[in-house]
ZAMARGU-4260 file (C-alpha; in steps of 0.2 Angstrom, whole numbers, plus 5000, padded with zeros to 4 digits):
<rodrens>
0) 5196/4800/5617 | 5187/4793/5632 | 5168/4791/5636 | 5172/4803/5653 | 5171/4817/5638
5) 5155/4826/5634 | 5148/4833/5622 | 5128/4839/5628 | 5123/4836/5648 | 5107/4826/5656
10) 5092/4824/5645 | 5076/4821/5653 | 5081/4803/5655 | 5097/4808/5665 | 5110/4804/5651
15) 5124/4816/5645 | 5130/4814/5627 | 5149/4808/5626 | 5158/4818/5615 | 5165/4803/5603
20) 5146/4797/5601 | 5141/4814/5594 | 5156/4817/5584 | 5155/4800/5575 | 5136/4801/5574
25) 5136/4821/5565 | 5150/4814/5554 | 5140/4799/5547 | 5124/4810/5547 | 5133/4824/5537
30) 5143/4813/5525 | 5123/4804/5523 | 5119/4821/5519 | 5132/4826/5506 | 5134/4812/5496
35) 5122/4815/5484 | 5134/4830/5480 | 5150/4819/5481 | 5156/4827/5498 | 5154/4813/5509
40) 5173/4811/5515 | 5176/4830/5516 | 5158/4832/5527 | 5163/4818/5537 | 5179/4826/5544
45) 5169/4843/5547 | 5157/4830/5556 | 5173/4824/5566 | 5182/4841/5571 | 5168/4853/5571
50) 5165/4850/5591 | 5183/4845/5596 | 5186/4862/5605 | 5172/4852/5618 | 5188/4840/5623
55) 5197/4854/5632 | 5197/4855/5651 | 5189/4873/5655 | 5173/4866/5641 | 5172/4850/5653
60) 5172/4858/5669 | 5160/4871/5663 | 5148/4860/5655 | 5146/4851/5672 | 5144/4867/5683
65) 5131/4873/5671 | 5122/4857/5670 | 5103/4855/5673 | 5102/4878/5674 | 5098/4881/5656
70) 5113/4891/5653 | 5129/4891/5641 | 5145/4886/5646 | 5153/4903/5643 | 5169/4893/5634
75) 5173/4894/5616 | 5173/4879/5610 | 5172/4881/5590 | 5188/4889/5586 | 5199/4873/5589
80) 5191/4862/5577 | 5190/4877/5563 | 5211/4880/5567 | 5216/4860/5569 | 5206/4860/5551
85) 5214/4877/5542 | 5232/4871/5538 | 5230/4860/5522 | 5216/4870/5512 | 5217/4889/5507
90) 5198/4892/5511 | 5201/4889/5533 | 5189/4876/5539 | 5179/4872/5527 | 5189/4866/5510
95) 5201/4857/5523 | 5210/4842/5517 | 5212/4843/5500 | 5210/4828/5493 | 5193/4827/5501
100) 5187/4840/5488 | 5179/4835/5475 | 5186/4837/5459 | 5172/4849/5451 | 5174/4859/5465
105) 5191/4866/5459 | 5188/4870/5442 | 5181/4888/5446 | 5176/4896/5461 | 5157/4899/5461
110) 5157/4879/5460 | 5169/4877/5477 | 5158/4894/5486 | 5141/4886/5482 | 5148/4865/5486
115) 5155/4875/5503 | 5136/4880/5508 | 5129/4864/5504 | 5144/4855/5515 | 5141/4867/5531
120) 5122/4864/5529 | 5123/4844/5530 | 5136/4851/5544 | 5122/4859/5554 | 5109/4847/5549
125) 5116/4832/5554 | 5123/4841/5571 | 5106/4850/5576 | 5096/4832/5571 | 5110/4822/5584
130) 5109/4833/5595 | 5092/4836/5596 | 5089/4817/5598 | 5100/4816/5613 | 5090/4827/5621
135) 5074/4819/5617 | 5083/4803/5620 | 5082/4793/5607 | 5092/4790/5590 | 5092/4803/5576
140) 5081/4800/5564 | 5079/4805/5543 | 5065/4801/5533 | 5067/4788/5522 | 5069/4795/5503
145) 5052/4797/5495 | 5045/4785/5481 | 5044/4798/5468 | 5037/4787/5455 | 5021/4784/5468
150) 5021/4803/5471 | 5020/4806/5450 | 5003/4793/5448 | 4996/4801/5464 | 4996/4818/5458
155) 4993/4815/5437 | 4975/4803/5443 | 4972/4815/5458 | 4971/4829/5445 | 4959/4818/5434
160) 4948/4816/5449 | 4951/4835/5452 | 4945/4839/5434 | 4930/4830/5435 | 4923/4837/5451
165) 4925/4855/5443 | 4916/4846/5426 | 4901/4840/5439 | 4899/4857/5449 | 4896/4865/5431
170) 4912/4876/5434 | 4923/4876/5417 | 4931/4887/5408 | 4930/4891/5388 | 4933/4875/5381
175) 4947/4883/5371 | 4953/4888/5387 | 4952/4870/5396 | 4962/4863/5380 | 4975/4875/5380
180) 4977/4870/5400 | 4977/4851/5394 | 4989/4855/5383 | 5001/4863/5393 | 5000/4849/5406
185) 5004/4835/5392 | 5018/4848/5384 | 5028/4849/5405 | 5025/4829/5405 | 5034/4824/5389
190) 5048/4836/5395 | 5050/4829/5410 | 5058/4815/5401 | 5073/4823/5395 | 5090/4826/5404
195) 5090/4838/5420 | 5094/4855/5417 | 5086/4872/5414 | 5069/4872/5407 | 5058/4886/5403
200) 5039/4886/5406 | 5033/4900/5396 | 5013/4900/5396 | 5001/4912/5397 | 4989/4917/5413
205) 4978/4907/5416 | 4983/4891/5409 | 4987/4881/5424 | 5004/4884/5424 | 5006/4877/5442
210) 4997/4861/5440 | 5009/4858/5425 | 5025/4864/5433 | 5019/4851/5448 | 5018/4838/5434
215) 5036/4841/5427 | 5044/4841/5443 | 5035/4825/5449 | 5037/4814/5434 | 5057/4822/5430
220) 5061/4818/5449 | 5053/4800/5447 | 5061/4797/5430 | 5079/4804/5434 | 5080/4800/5453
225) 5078/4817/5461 | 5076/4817/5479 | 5063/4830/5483 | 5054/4847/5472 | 5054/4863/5480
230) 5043/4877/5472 | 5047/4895/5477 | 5035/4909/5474 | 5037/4928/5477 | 5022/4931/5489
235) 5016/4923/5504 | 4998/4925/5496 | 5003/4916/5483 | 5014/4900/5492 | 4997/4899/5502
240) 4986/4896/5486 | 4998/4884/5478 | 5003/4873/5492 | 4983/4872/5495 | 4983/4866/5477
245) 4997/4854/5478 | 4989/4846/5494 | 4975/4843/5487 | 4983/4832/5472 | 4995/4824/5485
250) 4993/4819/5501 | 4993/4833/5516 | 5010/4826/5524 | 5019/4827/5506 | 5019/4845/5507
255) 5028/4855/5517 | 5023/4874/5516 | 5037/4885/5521 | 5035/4903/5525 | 5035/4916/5539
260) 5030/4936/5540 | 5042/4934/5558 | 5058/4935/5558 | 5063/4925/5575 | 5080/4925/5569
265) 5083/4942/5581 | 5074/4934/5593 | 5082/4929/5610 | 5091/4912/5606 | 5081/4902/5623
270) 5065/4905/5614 | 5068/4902/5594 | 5059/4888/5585 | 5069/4875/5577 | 5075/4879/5560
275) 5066/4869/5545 | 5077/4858/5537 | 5067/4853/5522 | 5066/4835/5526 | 5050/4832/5515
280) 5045/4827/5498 | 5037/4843/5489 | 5041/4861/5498 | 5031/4875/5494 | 5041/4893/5501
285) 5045/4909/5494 | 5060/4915/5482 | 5065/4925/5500 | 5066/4911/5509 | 5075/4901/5496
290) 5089/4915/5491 | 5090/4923/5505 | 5097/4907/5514 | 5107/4902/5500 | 5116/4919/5499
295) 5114/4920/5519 | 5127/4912/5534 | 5116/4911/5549 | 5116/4893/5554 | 5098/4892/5554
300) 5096/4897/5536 | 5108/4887/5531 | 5103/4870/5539 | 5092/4868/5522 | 5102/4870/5508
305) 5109/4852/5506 | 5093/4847/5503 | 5094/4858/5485 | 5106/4843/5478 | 5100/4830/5466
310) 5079/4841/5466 | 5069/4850/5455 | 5067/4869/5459 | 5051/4877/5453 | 5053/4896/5451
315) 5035/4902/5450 | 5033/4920/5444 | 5051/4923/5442 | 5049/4937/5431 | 5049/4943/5450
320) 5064/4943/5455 | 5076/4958/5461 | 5084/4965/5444 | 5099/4971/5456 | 5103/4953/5462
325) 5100/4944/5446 | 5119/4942/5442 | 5120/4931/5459 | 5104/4921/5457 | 5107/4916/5440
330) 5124/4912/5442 | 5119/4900/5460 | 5106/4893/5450 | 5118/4888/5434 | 5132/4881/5447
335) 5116/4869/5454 | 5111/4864/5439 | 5129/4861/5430 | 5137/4854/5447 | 5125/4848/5462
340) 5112/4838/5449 | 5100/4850/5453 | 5087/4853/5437 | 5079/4871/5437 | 5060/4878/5430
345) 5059/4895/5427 | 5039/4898/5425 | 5034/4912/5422 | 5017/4920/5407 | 5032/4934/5404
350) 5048/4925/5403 | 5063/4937/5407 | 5077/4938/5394 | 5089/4930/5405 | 5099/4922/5393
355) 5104/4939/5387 | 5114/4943/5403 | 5132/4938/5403 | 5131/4925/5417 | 5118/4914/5406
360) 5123/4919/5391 | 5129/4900/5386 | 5119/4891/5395 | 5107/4877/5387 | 5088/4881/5390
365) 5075/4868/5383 | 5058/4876/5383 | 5043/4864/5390 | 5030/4872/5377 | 5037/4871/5362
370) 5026/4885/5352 | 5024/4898/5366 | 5018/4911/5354 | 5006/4901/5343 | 4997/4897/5361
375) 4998/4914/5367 | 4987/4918/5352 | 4978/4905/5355 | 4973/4910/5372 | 4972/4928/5371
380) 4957/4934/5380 | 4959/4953/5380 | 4961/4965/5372 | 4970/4984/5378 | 4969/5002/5377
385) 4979/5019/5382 | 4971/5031/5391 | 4985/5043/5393 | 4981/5058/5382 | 4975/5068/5390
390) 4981/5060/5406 | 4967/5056/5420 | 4970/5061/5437 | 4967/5045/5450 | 4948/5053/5454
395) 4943/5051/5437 | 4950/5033/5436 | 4939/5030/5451 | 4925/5037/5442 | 4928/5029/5427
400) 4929/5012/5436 | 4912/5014/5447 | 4905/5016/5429 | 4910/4995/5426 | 4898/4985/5435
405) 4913/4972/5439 | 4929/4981/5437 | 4947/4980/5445 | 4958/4993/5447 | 4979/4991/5448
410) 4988/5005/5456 | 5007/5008/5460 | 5005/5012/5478 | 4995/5010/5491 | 4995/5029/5493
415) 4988/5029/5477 | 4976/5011/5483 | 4968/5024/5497 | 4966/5040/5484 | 4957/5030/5472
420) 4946/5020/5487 | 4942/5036/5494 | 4936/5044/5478 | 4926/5029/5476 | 4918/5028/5493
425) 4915/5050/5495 | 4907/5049/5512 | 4918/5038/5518 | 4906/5026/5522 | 4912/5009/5513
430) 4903/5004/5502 | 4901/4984/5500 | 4903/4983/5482 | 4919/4996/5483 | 4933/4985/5491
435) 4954/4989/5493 | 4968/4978/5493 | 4985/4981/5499 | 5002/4977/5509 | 4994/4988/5523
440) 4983/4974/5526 | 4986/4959/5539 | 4984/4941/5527 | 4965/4938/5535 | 4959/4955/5530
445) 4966/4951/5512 | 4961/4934/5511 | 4943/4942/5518 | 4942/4952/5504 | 4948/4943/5491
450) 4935/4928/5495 | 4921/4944/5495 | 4925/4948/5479 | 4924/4932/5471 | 4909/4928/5478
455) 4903/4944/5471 | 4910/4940/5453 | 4903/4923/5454 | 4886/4931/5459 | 4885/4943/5445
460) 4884/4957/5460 | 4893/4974/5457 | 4910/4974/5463 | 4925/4987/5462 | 4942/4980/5468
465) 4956/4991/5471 | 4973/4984/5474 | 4989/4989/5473 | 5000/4975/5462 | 4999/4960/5476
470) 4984/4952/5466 | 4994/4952/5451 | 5007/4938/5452 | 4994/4920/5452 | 4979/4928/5463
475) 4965/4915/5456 | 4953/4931/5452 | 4942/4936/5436 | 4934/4952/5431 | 4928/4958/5415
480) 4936/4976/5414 | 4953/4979/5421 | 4962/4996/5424 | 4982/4995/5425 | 4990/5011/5431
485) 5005/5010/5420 | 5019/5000/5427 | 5031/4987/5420 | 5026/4976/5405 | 5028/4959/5414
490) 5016/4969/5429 | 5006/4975/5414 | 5002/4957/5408 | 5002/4949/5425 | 4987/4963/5427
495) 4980/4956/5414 | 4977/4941/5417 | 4965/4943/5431 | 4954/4947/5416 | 4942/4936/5407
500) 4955/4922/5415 | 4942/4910/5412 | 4938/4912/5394 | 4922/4915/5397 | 4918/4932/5387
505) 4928/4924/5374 | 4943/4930/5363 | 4948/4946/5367 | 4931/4948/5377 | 4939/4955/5393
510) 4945/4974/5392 | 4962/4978/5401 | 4965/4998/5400 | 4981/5005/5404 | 4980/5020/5412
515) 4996/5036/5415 | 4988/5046/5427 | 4996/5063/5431 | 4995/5061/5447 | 5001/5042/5450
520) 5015/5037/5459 | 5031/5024/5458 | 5038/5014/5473 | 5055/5017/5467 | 5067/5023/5454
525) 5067/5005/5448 | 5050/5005/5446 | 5046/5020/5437 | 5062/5015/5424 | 5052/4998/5419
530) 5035/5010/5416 | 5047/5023/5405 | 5051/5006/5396 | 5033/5000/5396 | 5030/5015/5386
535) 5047/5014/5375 | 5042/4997/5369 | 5023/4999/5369 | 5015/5012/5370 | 5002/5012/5356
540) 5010/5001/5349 | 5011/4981/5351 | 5003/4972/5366 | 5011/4968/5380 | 5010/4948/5377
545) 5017/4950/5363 | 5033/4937/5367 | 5046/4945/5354 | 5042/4964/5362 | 5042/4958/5379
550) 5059/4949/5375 | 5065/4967/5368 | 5056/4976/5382 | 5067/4965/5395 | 5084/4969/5385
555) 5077/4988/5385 | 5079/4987/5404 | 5091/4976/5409 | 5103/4990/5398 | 5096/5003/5404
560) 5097/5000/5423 | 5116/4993/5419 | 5114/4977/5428 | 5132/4972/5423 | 5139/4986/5430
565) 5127/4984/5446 | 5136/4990/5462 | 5127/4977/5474 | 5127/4962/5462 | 5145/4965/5459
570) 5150/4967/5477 | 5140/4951/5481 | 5150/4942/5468 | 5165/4950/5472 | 5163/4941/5490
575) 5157/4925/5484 | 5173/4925/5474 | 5183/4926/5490 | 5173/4914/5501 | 5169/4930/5511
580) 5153/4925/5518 | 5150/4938/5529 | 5153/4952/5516 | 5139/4942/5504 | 5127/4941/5519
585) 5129/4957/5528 | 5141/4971/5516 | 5159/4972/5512 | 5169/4982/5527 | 5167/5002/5523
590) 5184/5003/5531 | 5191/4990/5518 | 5211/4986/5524 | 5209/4996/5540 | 5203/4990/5559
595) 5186/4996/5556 | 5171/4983/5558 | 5157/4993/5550 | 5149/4987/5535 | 5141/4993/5519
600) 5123/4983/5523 | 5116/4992/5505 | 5128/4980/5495 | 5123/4964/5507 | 5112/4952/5498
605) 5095/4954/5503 | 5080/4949/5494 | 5070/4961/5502 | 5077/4981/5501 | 5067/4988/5512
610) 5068/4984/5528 | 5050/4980/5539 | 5047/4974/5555 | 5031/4962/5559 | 5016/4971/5568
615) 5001/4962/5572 | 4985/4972/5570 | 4967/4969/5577 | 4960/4964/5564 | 4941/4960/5570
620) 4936/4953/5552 | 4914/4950/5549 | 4911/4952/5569 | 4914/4970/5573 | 4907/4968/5591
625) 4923/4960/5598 | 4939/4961/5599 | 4949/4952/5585 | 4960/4935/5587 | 4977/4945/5585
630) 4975/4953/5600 | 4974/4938/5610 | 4987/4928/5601 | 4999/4943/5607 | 4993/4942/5625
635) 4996/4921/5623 | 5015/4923/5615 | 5019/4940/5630 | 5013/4926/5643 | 5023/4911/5638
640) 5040/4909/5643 | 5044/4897/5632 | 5032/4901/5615 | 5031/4889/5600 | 5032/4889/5582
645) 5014/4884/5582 | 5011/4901/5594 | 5021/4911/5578 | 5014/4902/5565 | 4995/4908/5574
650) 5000/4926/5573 | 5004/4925/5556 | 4988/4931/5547 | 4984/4946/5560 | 5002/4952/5553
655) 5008/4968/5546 | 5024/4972/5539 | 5029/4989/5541 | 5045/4999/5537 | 5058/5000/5550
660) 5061/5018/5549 | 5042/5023/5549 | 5041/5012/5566 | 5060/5021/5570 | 5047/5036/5571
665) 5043/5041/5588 | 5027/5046/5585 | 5021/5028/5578 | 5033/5021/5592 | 5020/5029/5603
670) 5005/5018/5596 | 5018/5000/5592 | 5023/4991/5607 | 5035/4977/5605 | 5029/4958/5609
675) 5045/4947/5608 | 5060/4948/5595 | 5055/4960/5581 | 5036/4957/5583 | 5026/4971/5588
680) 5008/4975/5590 | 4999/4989/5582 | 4989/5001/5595 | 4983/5012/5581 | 4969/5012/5572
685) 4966/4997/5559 | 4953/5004/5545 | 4939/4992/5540 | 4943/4995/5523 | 4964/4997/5521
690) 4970/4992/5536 | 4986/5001/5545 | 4985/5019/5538 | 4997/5032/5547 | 4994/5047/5532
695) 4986/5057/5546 | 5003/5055/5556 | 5017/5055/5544 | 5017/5059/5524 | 5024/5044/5516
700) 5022/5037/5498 | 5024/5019/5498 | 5018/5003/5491
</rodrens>
């Protein structure tokens, strides 16, 4: 191979990249990149082929024709390197050369399909990092690894300082309250001691569960040599508050907050921002963005995953995850854990009975509070009723709530959000103690009134929150009374604990009433059979933080929804088994055997079922008078020819996420005009109240 090869034409400096350079520099990269692993030699010779089809003629010629125009070749270039590497391994191109397998990798196949990932990430990584350095001329660069033991004393004195501001401002909770939370955060730092794993964090609401996972994950990386902590969390809403939190206990460049309501992944390919590689010390993101790109095969996803070796994943709120995909996740996660020296935290006030599924049935679990129920006693600051015979319609909830002067009340949908606002506001003239929460609100609209409503509570002003169960799962909020329309036990408790949070009425002093209105509504048959065992398990009977009938009520539904016999969780493993990565990403061939190229999207693996498509509202926030900032943002991205994360990233609070087959509708097409990729913009009208409402257009119950 000669230096008249090429790999990438001129940068701005007027230099084309020879192919050998980039071929020997991605090897070392990717071999850098999975060693901590033990798949240095087999990334390395990925490294070394994966651009070889570049050496041909027709690529060469091309490349040089092309050059300076912004434009592809035209010439494949990929599939000799994937053939030349597909003769001595059964799994084509990328379990080549046996002997550069590791060992473990063969003793079962969930171990080789998961180690295969990890390979093709430090694949992409360390060929999008060289490449983009050619172009930016200069060498590629990784940060060096992060001095985890400095990290761990940063954050445990930070958190003292952090403490004693609260003490000063006079804002403290029940002292049995703050000694249950400093209890808690000494139980995770004496666990981190012990050997990687999974651990169990299993602690009620409210008592600083993320400051304590933080802790475990710090000093258990800086004791046992881990290189990074990634925390995932199920809502955006929530990775917002904690990375906020965990940047201010470490410094702002620590943390590296990942999350997007835009999917630029169907965005033309000139424009889309550079994929994040998760080359930082403590990552915050969401359990979509973590699963969906370790079951996914789009390059861009998958550039990260490498990065989950040898760290500590934090699962916050992991009672939340998809009951139809737990037999995937659970089974990813163990292969991490056993295999790729990743240690797993499963946190959580209503701890899933995971170790009754079949997958985890064996697998070792150390729990980082030792006596959950004694401190669930110890912190219980409610105390429930039933309200469900006879059963109230959702206008005499509403009644019954403007009766509270501080109340918050927890629907299903937010169908069922508006019925109760409405009936709480008459005349329809918004009242500014009555407030609504809801998906149907862009994230500044929520964060608006979530910050009105606390300043309300903190004031002793009458206030009436209605929310749909976005505010359950960690919102930092606390109301005296609290109405749960009935739902699942885990959404039950996690309801809850957004009252008394602080302590402050003392035991049992807040009042949670769970209400079965006639006249409710469910988003889903899955969501209506965890309320059926909701009522199975509890009704009248224990309370729903009551850990051995939560651990009953779990069993109740993992059997009753059949989750072994799950037709999407068993097609997903069924392809994970085969290395077919296209059937786990995107569905198994409906014409299985024949010439067909159709596939079964239902059984894909997708965090998310329903299928939505970003819409940005203007949203004008506390000045009515003009026009609001989403509008312009749009204008600024429809205008640019070459827009930038930062221009995404801008848009992102004025963002609505609405179902594709309501915007497939061409009476809402008529009022949604499309911006760039999948982002549109919402030309309807956006209530003060409950944002995007389309009842008037369409019938619809969702959440």
């Amino acid at each position: 191979m000669t230096n008249q090869l090429w790999a990438h034409s001129r940068n701005d400096k007027g230099e084309r990249h020879t192919l050998r350079d980039h071929l020997i520099s991605t090897g070392e990269l990717a071999a850098r990149f999975a060693e901590p692993f033990g798949a240095a030699p087999l990334a390395r010779a990925l490294g070394l082929f994966h651009d070889a089809g570049k050496a041909s003629c027709s690529w060469q010629e091309a490349l040089l024709a092309v050059e300076g125009q912004n434009r592809r070749t035209g010439v494949p270039h990929k599939e000799f390197g994937a053939v030349a590497l597909r003769g001595p391994a059964h799994v084509a191109a990328l379990a080549v050369l046996g002997h550069h397998v590791p060992e473990n990798w063969r003793r079962r196949q969930s171990t080789a399909e998961v180690g295969i990932r990890l390979v093709f990430s430090a694949l992409v990584d360390a060929d999008r990092l060289d490449t983009g350095a050619h172009r930016a001329g200069t060498e590629p660069t990784v940060r060096p690894a992060p001095d985890m033991e400095q990290l761990w004393k940063r954050y445990d004195q930070e958190r003292v300082n952090v403490l004693a501001k609260r003490a000063a401002s006079g804002k403290r909770a029940d002292p049995v309250v703050d000694a249950a939370r400093e209890q808690v955060y000494q139980y995770a730092v004496r666990a981190a001691e012990r050997p990687g794993g999974l651990f169990r964090l299993a602690a009620p609401t409210g008592s600083a569960k993320t400051m304590a996972a933080g802790a475990f994950a710090l000093r258990h990386a800086a004791l046992h040599g881990k290189s990074r902590v990634i925390v995932a969390v199920p809502f955006t809403t929530i990775t917002e508050q904690n990375a906020g939190q965990y940047r201010e206990l470490l410094d702002a460049d620590r943390v590296l907050e990942h999350h997007s309501s835009v999917d630029l992944d169907t965005a033309p390919r000139w424009y889309r921002p550079a994929a994040e590689n998760w080359d930082a010390d403590f990552i915050v993101t969401t359990t979509v963005q973590l699963f969906d790109s370790l079951f996914g095969r789009k390059p861009e996803r998958s550039r990260k995953l490498h990065r989950l070796a040898n760290s500590v994943i934090v699962l916050d709120e992991v009672q939340a995850l998809p009951l139809s995909l737990l037999t995937p996740i659970l089974d990813v996660l163990r292969v991490l854990a056993e295999e790729f020296g990743t240690t797993v935290v499963l946190s959580s006030a209503t701890q899933p009975a995971f170790q009754s599924l079949p997958v985890w049935k064996d697998f070792p679990v150390t729990d980082i509070v030792p006596d959950p129920t004694r401190l669930f006693d110890d912190l219980r600051r409610v105390r429930y009723e039933w309200w469900c015979d006879p059963r109230p319609t959702l206008a005499e909830v509403a009644e019954a709530a403007l009766d509270e002067r501080q109340c918050l009340v927890v629907v299903n949908t937010t169908g069922n959000a508006r019925t109760v606002y409405r009936h709480a506001n008459p005349d329809d003239e918004t009242s500014p103690h009555v407030l609504h929460l809801s998906a149907r609100m862009c994230g500044a609209h929520r964060q608006q009134v979530l910050h009105e409503a606390n300043r309300r509570l903190n004031a002793n002003e009458p206030v009436l929150l209605v929310s749909t169960q976005l505010i359950e799962a960690g919102v930092d909020i606390d109301f005296p009374v609290v109405y749960r329309v009935l739902a699942g036990a885990d959404a039950v408790q996690q309801a809850a604990g957004r009252a008394n949070r602080e302590g402050v009425l003392g035991r049992e002093g807040g009042r949670v009433v769970i209400v079965v209105p006639e006249d409710g509504g469910y988003p889903g048959a899955e969501y209506r059979a965890l309320a059926e065992q909701t009522s199975v398990h509890f009704w009248a009977g224990q309370d729903p933080d009551r850990l051995d009938a939560l651990d009953r009520y779990y069993r109740g539904v993992y059997s009753a929804l059949n989750l072994t016999e799950n037709r999407r969780a068993n097609a997903v493993q069924r392809g994970r088994a085969a290395f077919d990565y296209q059937s786990v990403a995107e569905g198994p061939l409906l014409d299985a055997g024949g010439a067909g190229t159709a596939r079964d999207r239902a059984l894909a693996f997708r965090m998310i079922d329903e299928d939505t498509v970003p819409v940005v509202v203007d949203f004008h926030g506390k000045d009515k008078d003009h026009k609001g900032e989403g509008p312009r943002l749009v204008e600024r991205l429809r205008s640019s020819t070459n827009p930038t994360p930062q221009d995404f990233r801008a848009v992102q609070p004025y963002v609505v996420p609405l179902p594709r087959a309501l915007l497939n509708r061409p009476d809402i097409q008529a009022i949604c005009r499309p911006v760039v990729g999948d982002l549109h913009e919402w030309a309807g009208d956006y209530h003060e109240a409950y944002g995007i409402d389309t009842t008037d257009i369409v019938q619809e119950e969702v959440w």
